[in-house]
FIPAVO-66660 format. One record per residue: residue in one letter; x negated, y negated, z of N, C-alpha, C in turn. Coordinates in steps of 0.1 Angstrom, whole numbers, padded with zeros to 4 digits, always signed. Each point is the difference from the previous one (the first is absolute). Example, Ala and Ser with C-alpha at 12.3 -4.5 7.8 and 13.67 -1.06 7.14 Angstrom:
! residues 2
A-0132+0057+0078+0009-0012+0000-0009-0012+0000
S+0004-0011-0007-0009-0011+0000+0008-0011+0008
//
This chain:
! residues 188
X-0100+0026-0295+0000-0011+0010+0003+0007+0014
X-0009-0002+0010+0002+0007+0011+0013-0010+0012
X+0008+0006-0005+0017-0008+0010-0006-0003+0017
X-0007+0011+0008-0003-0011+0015-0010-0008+0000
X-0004-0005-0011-0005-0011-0002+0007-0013+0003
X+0015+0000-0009+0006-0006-0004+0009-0001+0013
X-0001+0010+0006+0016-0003+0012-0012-0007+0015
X+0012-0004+0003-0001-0008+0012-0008+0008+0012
X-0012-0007+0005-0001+0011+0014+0011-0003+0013
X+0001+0009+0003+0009+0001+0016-0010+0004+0009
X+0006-0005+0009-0007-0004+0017+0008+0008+0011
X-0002+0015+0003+0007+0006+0012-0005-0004+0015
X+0008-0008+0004-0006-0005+0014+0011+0008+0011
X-0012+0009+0005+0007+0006+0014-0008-0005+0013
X+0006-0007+0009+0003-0006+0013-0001+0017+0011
X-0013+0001+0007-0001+0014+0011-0008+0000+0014
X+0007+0004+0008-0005-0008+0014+0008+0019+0004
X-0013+0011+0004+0003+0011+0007+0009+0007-0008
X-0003+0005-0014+0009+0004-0004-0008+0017-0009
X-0007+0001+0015-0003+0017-0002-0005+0003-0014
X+0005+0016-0003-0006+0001-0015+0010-0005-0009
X+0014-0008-0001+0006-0007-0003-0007-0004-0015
X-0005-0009+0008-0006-0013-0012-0010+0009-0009
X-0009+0012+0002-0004+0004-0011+0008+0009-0009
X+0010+0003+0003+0009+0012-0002+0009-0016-0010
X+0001-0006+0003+0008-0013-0013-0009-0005-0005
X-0013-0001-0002-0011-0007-0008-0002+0017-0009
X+0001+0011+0003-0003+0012-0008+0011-0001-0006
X+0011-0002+0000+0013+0001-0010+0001-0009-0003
X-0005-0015-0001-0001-0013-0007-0007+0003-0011
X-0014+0010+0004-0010+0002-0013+0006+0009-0008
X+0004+0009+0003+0006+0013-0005+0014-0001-0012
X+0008-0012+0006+0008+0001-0004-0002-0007-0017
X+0006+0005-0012+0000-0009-0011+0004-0010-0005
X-0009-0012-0003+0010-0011-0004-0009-0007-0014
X+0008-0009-0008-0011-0005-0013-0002-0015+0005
X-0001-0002+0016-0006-0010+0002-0015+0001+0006
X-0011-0009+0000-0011-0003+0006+0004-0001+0016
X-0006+0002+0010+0005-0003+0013-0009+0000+0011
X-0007-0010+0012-0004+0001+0007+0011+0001+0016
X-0010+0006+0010+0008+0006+0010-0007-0014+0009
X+0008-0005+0009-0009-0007+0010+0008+0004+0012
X-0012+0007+0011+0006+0009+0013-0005-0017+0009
X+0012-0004+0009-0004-0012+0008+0001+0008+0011
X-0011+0003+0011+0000+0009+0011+0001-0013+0008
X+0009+0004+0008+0008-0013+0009-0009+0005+0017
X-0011+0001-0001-0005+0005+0015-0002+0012+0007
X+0005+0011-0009+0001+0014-0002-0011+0004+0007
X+0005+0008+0016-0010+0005+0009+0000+0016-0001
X+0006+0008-0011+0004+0009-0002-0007+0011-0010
X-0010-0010-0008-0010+0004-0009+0006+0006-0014
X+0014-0007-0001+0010+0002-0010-0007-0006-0016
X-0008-0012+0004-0004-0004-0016-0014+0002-0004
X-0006+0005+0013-0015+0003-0003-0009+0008-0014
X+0013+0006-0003-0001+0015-0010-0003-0012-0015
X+0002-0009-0001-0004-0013-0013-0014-0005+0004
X-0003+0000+0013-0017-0008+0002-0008+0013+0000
X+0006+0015+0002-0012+0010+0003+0002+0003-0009
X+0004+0000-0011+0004+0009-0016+0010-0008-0016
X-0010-0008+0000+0009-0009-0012+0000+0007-0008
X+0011+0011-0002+0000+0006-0013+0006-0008-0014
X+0004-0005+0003+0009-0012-0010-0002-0015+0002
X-0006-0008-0018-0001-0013+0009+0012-0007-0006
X+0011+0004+0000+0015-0005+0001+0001-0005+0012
X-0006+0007+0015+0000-0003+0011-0005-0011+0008
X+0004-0004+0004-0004-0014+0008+0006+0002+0011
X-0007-0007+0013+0007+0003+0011-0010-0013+0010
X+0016-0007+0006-0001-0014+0009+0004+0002+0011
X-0013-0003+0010+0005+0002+0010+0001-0010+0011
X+0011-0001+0008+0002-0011+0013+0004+0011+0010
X+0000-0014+0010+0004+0004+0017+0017-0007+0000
X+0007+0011-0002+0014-0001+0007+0005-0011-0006
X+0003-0005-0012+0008-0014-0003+0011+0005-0007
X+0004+0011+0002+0016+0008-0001+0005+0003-0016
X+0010+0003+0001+0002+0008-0017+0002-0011-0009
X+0008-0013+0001+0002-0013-0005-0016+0001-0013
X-0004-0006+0018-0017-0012-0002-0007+0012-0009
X-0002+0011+0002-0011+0015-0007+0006-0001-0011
X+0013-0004-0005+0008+0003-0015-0004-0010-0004
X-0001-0018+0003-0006-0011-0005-0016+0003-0002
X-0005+0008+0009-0011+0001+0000-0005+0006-0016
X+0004+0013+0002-0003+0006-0013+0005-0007-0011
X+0012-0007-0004+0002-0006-0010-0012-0012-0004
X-0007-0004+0011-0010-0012-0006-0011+0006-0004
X+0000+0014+0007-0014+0010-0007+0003+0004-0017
X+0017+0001-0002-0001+0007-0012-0003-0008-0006
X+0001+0006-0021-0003-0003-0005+0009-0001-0013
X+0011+0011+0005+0016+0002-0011+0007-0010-0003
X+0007+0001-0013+0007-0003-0002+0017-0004+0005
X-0002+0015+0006+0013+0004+0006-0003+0011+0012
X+0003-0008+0011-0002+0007+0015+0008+0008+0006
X-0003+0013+0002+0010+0009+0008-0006-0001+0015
X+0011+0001+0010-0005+0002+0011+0009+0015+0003
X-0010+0008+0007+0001+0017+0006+0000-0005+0018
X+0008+0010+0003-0003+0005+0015-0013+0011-0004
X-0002+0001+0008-0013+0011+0003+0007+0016+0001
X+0007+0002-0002+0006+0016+0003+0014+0002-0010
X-0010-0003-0019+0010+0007-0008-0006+0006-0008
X+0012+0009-0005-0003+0008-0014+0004-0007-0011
X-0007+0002-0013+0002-0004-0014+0002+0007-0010
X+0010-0002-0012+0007+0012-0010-0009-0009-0011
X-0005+0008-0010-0002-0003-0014+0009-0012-0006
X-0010-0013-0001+0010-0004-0006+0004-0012+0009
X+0001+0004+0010+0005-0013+0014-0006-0014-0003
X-0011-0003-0004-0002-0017+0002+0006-0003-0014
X-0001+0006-0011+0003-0005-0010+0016-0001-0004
X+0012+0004+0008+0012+0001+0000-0002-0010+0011
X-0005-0002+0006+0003-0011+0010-0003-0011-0006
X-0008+0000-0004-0008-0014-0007+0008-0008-0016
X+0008+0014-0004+0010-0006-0012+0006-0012+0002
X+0012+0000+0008+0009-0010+0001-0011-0019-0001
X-0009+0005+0007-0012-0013+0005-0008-0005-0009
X-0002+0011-0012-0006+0002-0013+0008-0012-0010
X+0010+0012+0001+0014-0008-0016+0005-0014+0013
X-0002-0005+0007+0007-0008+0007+0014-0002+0004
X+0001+0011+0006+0017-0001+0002-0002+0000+0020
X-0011-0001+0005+0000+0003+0010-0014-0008+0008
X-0003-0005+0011-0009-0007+0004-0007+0014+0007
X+0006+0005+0009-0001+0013+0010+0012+0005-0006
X-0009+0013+0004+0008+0017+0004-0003+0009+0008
X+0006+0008+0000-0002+0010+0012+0002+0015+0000
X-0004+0009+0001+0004+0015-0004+0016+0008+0005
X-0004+0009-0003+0010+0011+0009-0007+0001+0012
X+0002+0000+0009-0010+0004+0011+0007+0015+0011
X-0006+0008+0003+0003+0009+0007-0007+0010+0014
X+0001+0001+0010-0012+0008+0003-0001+0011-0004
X-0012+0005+0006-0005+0011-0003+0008+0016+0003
X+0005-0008+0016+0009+0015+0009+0013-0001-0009
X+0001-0009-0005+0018-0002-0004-0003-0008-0018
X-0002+0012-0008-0004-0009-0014+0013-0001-0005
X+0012+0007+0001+0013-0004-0003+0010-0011+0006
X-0007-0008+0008+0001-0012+0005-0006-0010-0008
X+0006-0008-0003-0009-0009-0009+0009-0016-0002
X-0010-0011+0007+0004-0011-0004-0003-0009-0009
X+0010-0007-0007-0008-0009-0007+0007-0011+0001
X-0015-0008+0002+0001-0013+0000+0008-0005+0017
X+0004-0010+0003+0008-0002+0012+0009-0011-0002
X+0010+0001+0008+0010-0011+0000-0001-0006+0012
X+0008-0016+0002+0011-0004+0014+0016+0002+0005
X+0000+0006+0007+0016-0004+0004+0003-0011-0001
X+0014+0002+0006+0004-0012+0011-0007-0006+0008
X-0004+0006+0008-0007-0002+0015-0013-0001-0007
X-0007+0000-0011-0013-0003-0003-0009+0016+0005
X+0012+0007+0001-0011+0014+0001-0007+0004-0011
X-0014+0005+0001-0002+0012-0014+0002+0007-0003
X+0006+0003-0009+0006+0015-0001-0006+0002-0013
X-0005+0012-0003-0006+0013-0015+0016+0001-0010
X-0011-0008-0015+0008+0004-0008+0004+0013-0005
X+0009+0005-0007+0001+0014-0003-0004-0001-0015
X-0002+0012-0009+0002+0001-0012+0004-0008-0008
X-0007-0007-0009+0003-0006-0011-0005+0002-0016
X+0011+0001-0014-0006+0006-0009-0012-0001-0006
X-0002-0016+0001-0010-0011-0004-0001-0007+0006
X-0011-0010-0002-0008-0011+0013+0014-0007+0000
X+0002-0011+0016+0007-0006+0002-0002-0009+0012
X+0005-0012-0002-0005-0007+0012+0000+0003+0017
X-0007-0001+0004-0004+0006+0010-0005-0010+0013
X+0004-0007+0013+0002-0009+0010-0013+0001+0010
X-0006+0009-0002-0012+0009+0010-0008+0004-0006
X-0011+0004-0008-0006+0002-0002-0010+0010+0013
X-0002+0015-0002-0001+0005+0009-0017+0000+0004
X-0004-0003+0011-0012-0004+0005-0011+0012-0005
X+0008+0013+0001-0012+0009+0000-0005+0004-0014
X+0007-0005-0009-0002-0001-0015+0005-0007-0009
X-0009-0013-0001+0006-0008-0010-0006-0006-0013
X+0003-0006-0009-0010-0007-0013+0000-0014+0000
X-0006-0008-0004+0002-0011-0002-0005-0009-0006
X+0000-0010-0013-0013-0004-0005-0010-0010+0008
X-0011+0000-0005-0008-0004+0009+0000-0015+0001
X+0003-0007-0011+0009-0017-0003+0012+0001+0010
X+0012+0005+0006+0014-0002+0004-0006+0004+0012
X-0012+0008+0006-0002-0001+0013-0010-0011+0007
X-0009-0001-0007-0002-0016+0003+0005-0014-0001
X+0012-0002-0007+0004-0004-0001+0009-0009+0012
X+0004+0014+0004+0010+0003+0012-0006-0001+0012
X-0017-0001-0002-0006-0002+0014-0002+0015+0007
X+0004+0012-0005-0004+0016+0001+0009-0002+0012
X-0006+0014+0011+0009+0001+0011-0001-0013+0010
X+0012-0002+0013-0002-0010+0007-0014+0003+0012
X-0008-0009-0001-0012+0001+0008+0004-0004+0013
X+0010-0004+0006+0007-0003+0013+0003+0017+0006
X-0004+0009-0008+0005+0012+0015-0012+0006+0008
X+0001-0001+0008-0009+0003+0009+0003+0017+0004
X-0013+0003+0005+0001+0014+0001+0008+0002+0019
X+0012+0009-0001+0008+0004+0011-0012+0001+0011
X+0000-0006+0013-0005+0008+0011+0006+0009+0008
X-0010+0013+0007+0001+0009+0003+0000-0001+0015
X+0010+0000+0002-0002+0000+0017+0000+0012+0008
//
């Protein structure tokens, strides 16, 4: 019996507006990296004058790829956007500028799997500082966010961190996805 048959497809939706060689450099380690799920990539180029997502219309090397493009309706509306293009079961949204370990969607995707979890969220770290690493986010007092530290096993988590998260594709519609009320900041 062939098993990615049987498992769920996932829907990596990254949200990119100017984000250099970035976004191919996270679409090469999205493909690259191993997982035993099925998975489509949807790149939402949010207006990109930078010739950042071009590299999917001059060269479809993969048709995992899909790529939606608008004029400027900000990271919110481009993450709603791509979710009504997917087709997963279970939606991750990426920032456009990460790396991925063997293994990453499908440890993410457990807790959401066995149901102990609606969303989750990684370790997250940069690149200059990989021994920095947050997970997940909290509130204070004062309603600040503050980066969780270390934990042995999954655990409830107040923030859900924007630049990598999971979620099933039912509990985000549900929820109405991100709030379509933010407008993109002007530049004065």
């Amino acid at each position: 019996m062939n098993t990615e048959r049987t498992r769920p497809m996932v829907s990596l939706i990254i949200p990119a507006k100017n984000e250099g060689n970035h976004v191919r450099a996270t679409i090469e380690s999205a493909l690259q990296a191993q997982t035993v799920y099925p998975f489509e990539i949807i790149l939402v180029d949010d207006g990109s004058s930078d010739g950042c997502c071009q590299f999917i219309a001059t060269n479809p090397s993969d048709d995992r790829l899909k790529r939606v493009r608008t004029e400027g309706i900000g990271a919110a509306n481009a993450r709603n956007l791509g979710a009504m293009h997917s087709i997963g079961s279970d939606l991750i949204f990426c920032d456009a500028h990460l790396i991925f370990e063997d293994f990453w969607m499908d440890r993410l995707l457990e807790p959401i799997r066995q149901r102990q979890a609606d969303g989750t969220t990684p370790g997250i770290a940069s690149t200059d500082a990989p021994d920095i690493v947050g997970y997940g986010q909290t509130l204070d007092q004062r309603l600040s966010v503050k980066w969780n530290g270390w934990q042995p096993a999954p655990f409830p988590c107040a923030v859900l961190s924007g630049g990598c998260f999971a979620v099933s594709r039912n509990v985000f519609f549900d929820i109405g996805g991100f709030d379509d009320g933010f407008k993109m900041p002007i530049v004065f």
